[in-house]
N, C-alpha and C positions, 0 to 999 in steps of 0.2 A: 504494500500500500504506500503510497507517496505522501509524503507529509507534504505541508502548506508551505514549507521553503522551497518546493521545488525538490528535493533528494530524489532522487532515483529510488526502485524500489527494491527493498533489498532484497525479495525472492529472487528479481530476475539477476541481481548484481553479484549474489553470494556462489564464492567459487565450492563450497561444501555442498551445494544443494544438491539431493540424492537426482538420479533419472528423472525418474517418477514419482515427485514427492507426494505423501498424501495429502488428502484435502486438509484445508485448515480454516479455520474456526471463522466468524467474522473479527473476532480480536486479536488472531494470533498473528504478531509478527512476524515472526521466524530471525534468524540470527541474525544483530546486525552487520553491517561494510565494515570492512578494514577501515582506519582512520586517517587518513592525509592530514599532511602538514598545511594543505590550504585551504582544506575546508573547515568549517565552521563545529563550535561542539554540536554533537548527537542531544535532539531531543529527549529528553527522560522519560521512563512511561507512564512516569505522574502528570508528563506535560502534553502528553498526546488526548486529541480532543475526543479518542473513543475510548475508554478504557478494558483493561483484556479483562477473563471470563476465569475466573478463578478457576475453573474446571480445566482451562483449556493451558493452566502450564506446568510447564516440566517442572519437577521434584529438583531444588539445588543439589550437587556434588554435597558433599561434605566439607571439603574443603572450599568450598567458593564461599563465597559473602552473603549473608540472606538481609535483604533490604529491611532498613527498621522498619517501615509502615507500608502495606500492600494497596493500591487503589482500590476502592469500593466501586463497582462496577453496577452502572446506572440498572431500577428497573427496565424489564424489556415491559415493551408498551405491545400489548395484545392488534394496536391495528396497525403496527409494522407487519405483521407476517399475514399470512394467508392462512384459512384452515386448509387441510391438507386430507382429514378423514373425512369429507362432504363430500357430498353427489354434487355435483355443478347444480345450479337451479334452473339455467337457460332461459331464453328468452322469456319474461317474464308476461307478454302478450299474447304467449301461447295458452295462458292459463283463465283467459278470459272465455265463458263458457254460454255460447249460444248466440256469439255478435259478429259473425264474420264479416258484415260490411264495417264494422265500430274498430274491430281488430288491423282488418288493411286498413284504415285510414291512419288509426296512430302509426302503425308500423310505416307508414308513408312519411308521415310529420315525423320519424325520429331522424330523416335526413337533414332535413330544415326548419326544426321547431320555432313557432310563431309564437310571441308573447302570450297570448292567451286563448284557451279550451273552454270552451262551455260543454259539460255534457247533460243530455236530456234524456230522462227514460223516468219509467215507474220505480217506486220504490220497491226495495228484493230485487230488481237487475241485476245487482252487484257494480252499482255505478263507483261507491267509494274504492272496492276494492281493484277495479280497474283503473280508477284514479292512481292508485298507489303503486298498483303495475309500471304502469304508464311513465310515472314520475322514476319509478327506478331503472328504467330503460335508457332515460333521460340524464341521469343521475351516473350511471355506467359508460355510457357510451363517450364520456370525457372522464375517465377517471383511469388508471393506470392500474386499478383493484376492483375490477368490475363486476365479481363476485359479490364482493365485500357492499359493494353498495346497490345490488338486488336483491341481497338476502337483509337488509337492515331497512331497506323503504319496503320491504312485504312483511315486516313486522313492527311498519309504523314506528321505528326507531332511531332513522337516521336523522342525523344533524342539521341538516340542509333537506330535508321535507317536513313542511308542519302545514297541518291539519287544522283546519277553523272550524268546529262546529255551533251550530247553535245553542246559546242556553233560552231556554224556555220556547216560546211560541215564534220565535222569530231571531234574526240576529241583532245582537246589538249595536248603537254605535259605537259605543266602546271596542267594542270586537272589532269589528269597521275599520277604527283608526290603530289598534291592535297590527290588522292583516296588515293595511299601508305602514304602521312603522318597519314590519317584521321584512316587506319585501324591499326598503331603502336602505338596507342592511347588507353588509358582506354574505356572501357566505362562510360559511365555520367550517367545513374539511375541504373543499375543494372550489370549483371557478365558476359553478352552478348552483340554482336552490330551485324547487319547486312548490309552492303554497297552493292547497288544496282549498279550498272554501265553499261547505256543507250547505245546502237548501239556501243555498241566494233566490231561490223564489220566495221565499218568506221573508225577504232585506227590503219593503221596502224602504223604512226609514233610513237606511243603513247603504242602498243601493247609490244614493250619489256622492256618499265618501270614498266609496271603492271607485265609480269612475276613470278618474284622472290617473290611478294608478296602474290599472287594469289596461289602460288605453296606452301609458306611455309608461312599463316597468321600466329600472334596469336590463344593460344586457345582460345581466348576471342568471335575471330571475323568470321561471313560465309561471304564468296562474292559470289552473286549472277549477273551476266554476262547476258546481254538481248542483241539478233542479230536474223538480220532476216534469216542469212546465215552466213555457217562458209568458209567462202574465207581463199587463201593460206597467207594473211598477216596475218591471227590469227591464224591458226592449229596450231601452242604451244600451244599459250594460249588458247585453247578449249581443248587442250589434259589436259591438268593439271585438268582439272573439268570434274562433273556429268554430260550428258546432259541430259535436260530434251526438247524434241520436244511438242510442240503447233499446230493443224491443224488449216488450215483456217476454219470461221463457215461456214457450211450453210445455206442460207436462211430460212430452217425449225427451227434452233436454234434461228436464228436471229429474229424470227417472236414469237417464243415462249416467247422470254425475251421480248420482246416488248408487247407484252399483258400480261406478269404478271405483266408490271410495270404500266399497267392501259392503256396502248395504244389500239385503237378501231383498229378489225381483219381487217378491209380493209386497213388502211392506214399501219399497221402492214406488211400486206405485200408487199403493196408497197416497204416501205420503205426500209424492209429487201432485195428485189429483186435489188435494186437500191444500195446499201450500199456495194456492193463488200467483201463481208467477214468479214466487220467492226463493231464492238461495237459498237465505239463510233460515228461513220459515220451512223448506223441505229438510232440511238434516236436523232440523230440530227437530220434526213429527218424527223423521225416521229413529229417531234415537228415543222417542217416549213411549212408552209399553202403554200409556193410559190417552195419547189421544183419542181413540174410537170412542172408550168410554163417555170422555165429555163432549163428543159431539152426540150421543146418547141424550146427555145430559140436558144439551140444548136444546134438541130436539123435543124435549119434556115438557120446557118451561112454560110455551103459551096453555096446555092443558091446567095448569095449575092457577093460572090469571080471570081475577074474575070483578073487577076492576076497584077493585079497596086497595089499599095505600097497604096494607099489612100483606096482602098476596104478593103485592111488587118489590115490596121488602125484601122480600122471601128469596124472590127469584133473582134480585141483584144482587143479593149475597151467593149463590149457588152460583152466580157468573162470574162475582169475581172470583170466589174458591176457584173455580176452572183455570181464571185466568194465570192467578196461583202457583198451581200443579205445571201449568204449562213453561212455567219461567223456573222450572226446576231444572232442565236439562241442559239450561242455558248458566244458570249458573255454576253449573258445575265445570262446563266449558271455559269460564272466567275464570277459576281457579285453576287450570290448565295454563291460561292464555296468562296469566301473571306467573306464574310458575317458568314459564319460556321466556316472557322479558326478563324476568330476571336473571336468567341464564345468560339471556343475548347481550344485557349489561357487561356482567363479569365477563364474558368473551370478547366482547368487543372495544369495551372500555368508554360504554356510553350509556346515560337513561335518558334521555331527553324527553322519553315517549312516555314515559309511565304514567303522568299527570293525564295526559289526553288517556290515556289508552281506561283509567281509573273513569274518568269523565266519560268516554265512551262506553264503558259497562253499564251504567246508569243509565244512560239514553237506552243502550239496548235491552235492558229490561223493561225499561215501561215502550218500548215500541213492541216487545213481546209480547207483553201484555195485552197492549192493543190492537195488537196482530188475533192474539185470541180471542179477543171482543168480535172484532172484524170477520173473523170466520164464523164464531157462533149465530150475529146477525144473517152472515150468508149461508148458514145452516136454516134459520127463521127461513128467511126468505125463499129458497127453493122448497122448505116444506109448505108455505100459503102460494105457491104457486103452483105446484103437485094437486094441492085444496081444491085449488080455485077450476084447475084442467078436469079435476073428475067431477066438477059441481058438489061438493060436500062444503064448499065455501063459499057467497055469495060474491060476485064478483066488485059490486061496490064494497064490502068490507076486505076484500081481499086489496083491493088498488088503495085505502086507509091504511089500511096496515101497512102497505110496503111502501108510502110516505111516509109513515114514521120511524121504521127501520132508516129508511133515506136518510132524514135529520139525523139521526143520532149516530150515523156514520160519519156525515159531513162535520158535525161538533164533535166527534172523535178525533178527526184529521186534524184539526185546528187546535188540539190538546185541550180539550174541556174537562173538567171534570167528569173521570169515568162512573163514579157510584149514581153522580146527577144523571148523566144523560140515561143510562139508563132506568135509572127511577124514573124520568119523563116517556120514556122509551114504554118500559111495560106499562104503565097506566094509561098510558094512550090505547094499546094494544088489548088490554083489559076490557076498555070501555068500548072499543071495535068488534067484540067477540073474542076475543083472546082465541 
C-alpha cells in the first residue's frame, strides 16, 4: 500500500517477497524497504492512517523489541462490507405483482428519472410497496453497493428514502413543510434521496406547500406521490408529475401470490375471493383459521336487528369483536417485522426506519380493522341482494338498506368513528327491516 508521501509500495519493492505471496489482510503491510541515505524517515505504524488488525500480525522473535503500546485498531463499520451469505434480491420491480404496464414504465424511468411520480391505484394494490421498490432501484443504480441499498429501501430502512404518511384524516401542514425541509437536504449515504409521500389525495390543505417543491426538487432528490384518486384539490400537484396508474388485483393474481408464498390452493382462494383486490388483506385471510367464521358472523347480524338502540348495540359490539380477531394475524406479523429491523439495524448500522415503521403499524391496524368493517358491510350487502333476487326482500327496503351500508362505508373511508357509524348503520337497517 502506498503511503500519502508518495513511497512506493513495499510489497512490490521488497526483495524477500516469496513467488506467491499469500493474501494479506487489509492492514497488513508486509516488511518494510531497505533505508536510503536520501530518503526521508519510515512512517511509524502508529502514524499510518489505517491501522493493522491485531489478528493479522506476526508473533515478535524473542529477541526483537516489542513496541510499548500496540495501535487500537478502529471498529469495522458493518456498511463497508457487503453480506456475503444472501441470495442477491434483484431487481426489485420484478416483485411488483399484477402491474405489468406500472412495472415497464418504472423500469423505463430508471434510465432517466424525472423529478416527480404520482402513483394512482386502489388501496391493497401494493402502491406503497412499489413505491419503495421503485425508490430502491433508484437508490442502487448510482450506488457502488447496490445490494446494500435494495435490501435497506425494501425494508423501509435506508437513509436517503423517507416515507411521509398521514396522521389522522389527512396530511398535515406540518408534515407538508416537514417533506419540503427533508427534500432541501443533502443526502446522508450517497448522491440520491427519494421521498415517498402517503395519500396526497387527502393534502388538501397541505397540497400547495408541496407544490413548489414537487415542481422544482433538487437534482439530488425524486418525489414519489401515492393517491388512490387524483381529486380537484391536487390537479396541480399531479400535473407537475409522471403518473404512473396501478389496477386493482384480481383474485387470479391474488391467489397466484398466495401459493407461491406456500399458501394451500383452497384456502388460496378463498382468501383471495374474500380480500377485495388487497395484498395485504389476502395473506392476512390466508393466515387466519377464523375468517369464515366471522363472515358467518356477519352474515347473522341483520336477523338479530329489530330497530331498538339495545339490538344495535349488540351487533356493533359483535362487529367490532370480528374486527378484533381479525387484527390478530397482523399483529403478530408486527412482531416479526420489528424483530427484522432490528436485525437490519445491527447489520447494517442504521435505524432511521423504526419510528415510521412503529407509526406505520398503527395505521395498519386500524386500516385492518377497517378492512374488516368493509368486508362485513360487503358481506351485508351481497346477502340483501341474494334477498332482494329471490323476492324474500322487498325491493324498496332492499335499495334503503344498501344506502345505508353506502354511508357508512363512505364515513369509514374518511376515518369516522367506527362504533358510530355503525350504531347509525344498524338502526337505520333495523328500522328498514333488518
Amino acid at each position: 500500500m502506498a503511503s500519502e508521501d508518495g513511497a512506493d509500495d513495499p510489497e512490490a519493492t521488497s526483495e524477500h517477497a516469496p513467488a506467491e505471496p499469500a493474501p494479506l489482510s487489509l492492514f497488513d503491510f508486509g516488511d518494510p524497504p531497505p533505508a536510503s541515505p536520501d530518503s526521508p524517515p519510515s512512517q511509524s505504524s502508529s502514524q499510518v492512517d489505517e491501522a493493522p488488525v491485531l489478528s493479522d500480525l506476526s508473533v515478535p522473535a524473542a529477541d526483537e523489541p516489542v513496541a510499548d503500546e500496540l495501535p487500537v485498531p478502529p471498529a469495522p463499520s458493518p456498511l463497508d462490507e457487503p453480506i456475503v451469505d444472501e441470495a442477491p434480491v434483484g431487481n426489485l420491480l420484478d416483485g411488483i405483482v399484477g402491474q405489468p404496464a406500472a412495472v415497464d414504465r418504472l423500469q423505463a424511468a430508471l434510465v432517466s428519472p424525472l423529478p416527480a411520480y404520482l402513483f394512482v391505484g386502489p388501496a391493497g394494490a401494493g402502491l406503497r410497496g412499489a413505491a419503495c421498490r421503485f425508490a430502491g432501484e433508484l437508490l442502487a443504480a448510482r450506488s457502488a453497493t447496490p445490494e446494500r441499498e435494495r435490501r435497506l429501501a425494501l425494508a423501509e430502512q435506508h437513509p436517503d428514502l423517507l416515507v411521509f404518511d398521514r396522521v389522522g384524516a389527512a396530511m398535515t401542514a406540518e408534515q407538508a413543510r416537514e417533506a419540503v425541509r427533508a427534500a432541501a437536504a443533502a443526502p446522508v449515504a450517497g448522491d440520491q434521496k427519494v421521498i415517498v409521500l402517503c395519500d396526497v389525495d387527502r393534502a388538501a390543505l397541505s397540497a400547495p406547500i408541496l407544490l413548489k417543491s414537487v415542481e422544482e426538487p433538487p437534482p439530488s432528490c425524486v418525489f414519489v406521490l401515492i393517491a388512490e384518486e387524483v381529486n380537484r384539490s391536487m390537479e396541480t400537484l399531479a400535473s407537475r408529475c409522471a403518473r404512473v396508474d396501478f389496477e386493482s388485483l384480481g383474485d387470479t393474481d391474488l391467489q397466484a401470490l398466495l401459493v407461491a408464498e406456500g399458501i394451500e390452493p383452497g384456502r388460496a382462494s378463498f382468501a383471495a375471493a374474500a380480500a377485495g383486490g388487497s395484498i395485504d388483506r389476502a395473506r392476512l385471510l390466508a393466515s387466519d383459521d377464523d375468517a369464515a367464521v366471522r363472515i358467518e358472523t356477519w352474515r347473522g347480524l341483520r336477523g338479530t336487528l329489530n330497530g331498538t338502540a339495545s339490538a344495535a348495540m349488540a351487533a356493533v359490539d359483535a362487529a367490532l369483536e370480528a374486527a378484533e380477531q381479525a387484527a390478530a394475524p397482523l399483529e403478530a406479523r408486527h412482531e416479526a417485522e420489528r424483530a427484522a429491523a432490528d436485525e437490519q439495524a445491527e447489520l447494517y448500522g442504521t435505524n432511521v426506519g423504526r419510528s415510521s415503521l412503529d407509526e406505520r403499524h398503527r395505521r395498519e391496524l386500524r386500516r385492518v380493522r377497517t378492512d374488516e368493517i368493509t368486508m362485513g358491510l360487503a358481506v351485508l350487502a351481497s346477502q340483501i341482494r341474494d334477498e332482494s333476487g329471490n323476492g324474500s326482500l322487498r325491493a324498496e327496503s332492499a335499495a334503503g338498506q344498501l344506502d345505508a351500508i353506502g354511508d357508512a362505508a363512505e364515513a369509514l373511508r374518511f376515518n369516522a368513528n367506527q362504533r358510530l357509524a355503525l350504531s347509525c348503520l344498524f338502526i337505520r337497517l333495523g328500522h328498514l327491516g333488518g
